[in-house]
C-alpha positions in Angstrom: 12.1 14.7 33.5 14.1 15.0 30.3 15.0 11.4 30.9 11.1 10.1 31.1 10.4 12.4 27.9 13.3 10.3 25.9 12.2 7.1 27.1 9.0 7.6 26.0 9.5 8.7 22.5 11.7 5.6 22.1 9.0 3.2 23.4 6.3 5.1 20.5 9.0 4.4 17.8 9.6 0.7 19.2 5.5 0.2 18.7 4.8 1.5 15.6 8.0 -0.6 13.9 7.0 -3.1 11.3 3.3 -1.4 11.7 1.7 -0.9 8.3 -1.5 0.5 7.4 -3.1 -1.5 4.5 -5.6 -0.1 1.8 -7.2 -1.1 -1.1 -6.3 0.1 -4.4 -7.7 -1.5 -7.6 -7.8 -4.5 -6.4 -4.6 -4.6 -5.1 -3.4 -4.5 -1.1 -0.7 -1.7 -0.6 0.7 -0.6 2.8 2.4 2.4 4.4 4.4 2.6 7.4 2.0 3.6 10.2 4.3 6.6 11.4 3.8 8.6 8.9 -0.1 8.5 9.1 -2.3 11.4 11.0 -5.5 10.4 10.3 -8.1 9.1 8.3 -11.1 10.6 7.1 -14.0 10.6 4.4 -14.1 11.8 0.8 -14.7 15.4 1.3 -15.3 18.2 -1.1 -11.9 18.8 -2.6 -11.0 22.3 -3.9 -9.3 22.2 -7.6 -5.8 24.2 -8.1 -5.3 25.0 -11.8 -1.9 24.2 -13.4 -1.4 20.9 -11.2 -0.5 17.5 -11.9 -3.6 15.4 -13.1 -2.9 12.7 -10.1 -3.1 16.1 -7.5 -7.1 16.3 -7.3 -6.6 19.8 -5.3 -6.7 20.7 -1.9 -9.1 20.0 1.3 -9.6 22.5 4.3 -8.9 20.0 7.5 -9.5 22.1 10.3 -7.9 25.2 9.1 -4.8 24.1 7.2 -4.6 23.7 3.4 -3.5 20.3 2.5 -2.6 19.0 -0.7 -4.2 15.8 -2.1 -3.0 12.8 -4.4 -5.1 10.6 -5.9 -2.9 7.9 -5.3 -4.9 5.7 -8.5 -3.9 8.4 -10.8 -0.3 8.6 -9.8 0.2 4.9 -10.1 -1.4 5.6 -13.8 -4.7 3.3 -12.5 -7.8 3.6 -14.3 -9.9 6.2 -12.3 -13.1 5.2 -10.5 -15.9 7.5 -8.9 -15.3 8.0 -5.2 -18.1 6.0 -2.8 -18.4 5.7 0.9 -15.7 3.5 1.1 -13.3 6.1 -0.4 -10.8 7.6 2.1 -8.0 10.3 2.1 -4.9 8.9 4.7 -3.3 12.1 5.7 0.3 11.4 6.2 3.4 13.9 7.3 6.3 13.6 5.9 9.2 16.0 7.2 6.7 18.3 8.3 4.6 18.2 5.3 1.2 17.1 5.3 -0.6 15.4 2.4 -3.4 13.4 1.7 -3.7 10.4 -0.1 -7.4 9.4 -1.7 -7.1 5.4 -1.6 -10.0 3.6 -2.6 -10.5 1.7 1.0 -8.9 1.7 4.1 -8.4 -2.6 5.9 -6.5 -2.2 8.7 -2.8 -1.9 10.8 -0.9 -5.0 10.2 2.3 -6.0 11.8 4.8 -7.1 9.2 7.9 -7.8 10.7 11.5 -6.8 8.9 11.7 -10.8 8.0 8.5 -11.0 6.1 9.7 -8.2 3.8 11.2 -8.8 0.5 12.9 -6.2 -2.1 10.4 -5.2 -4.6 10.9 -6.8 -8.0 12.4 -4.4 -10.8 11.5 -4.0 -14.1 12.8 -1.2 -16.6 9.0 -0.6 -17.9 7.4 -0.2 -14.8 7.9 3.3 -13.1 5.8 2.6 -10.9 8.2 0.4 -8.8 10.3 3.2 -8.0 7.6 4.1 -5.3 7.4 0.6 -3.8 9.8 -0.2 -0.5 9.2 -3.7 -0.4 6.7 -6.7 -0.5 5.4 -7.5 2.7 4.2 -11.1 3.1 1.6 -12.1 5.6 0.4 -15.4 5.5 -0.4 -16.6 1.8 -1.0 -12.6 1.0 1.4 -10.0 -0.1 1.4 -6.5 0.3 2.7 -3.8 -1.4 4.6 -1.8 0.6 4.7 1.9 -0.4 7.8 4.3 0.3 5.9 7.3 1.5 9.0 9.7 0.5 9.4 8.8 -3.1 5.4 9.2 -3.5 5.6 12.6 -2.2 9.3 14.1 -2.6 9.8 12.9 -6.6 9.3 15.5 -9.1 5.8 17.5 -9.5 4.7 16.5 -6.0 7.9 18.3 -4.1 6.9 21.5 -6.2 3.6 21.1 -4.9 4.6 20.8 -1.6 6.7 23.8 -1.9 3.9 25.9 -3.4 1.6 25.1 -0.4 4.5 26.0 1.9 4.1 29.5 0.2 
């Protein structure tokens, strides 16, 4: 039985590799590693937390547990934008930690294989790169592909975490 159980876990991890799930973000195409995503769901009504980081808009209720959200314009330094009906939060775990992450539109899973991913370019002005895992190329467009650790784990977001732990 243990045997079956192993096998099966390694056939979930074989297909969700090089599966991304793209959003829109000012204009730009971003993607995440589909592994880390729970669900997605609607704007909702999001509760403020004094004494936060201005891109941490506050926390939701999601069926009983607290979670944290980014507004993942404001940590990128985007201009902000009211939230419409195309607004989503992507609730993504992380070691255990759940966050959500208010993108301005949710496009789809694409497959972008290991080959069609190239090193994000580095510039010394441009914090913003620190968060990005690689460019992911798919046909004549190019994604941005986020690493989903640094945006949580870096600075005011792990003390965050650790508060909510509390």
């Amino acid at each position: 039985m243990a045997e079956n159980t192993t096998m099966t876990n390694i056939e979930n991890e074989d297909t969700q590799k090089d599966k991304y799930l793209t959003f829109h973000l000012a204009g730009e195409d971003y993607g995440i590693e589909i592994q880390y995503v729970i669900e997605i769901i609607g704007i909702q009504n999001i509760t403020d937390v004094p004494d936060m980081p201005a891109f941490i808009r506050g926390v939701i209720n999601l069926r009983g547990k607290v979670v944290p959200i980014m507004d993942v314009r404001a940590r990128f330094g985007i201009k902000n934008r009211d939230y419409d009906d195309r607004t989503c939060i992507i609730v993504v775990n992380i070691d255990s930690t759940e966050v959500g992450l208010v993108v301005d539109e949710v496009s789809e899973v694409a497959d972008i294989p290991e080959k069609n991913v190239e090193p994000a370019p580095r510039t010394s002005k441009n914090h913003g790169d620190s968060y990005i895992q690689g460019m992911g190329k798919i046909n004549n467009d190019v994604k941005i592909l986020l690493d989903v650790h640094k945006l949580l784990f870096s600075g005011e977001m792990q003390e965050l975490v650790e508060t909510s732990e509390e």
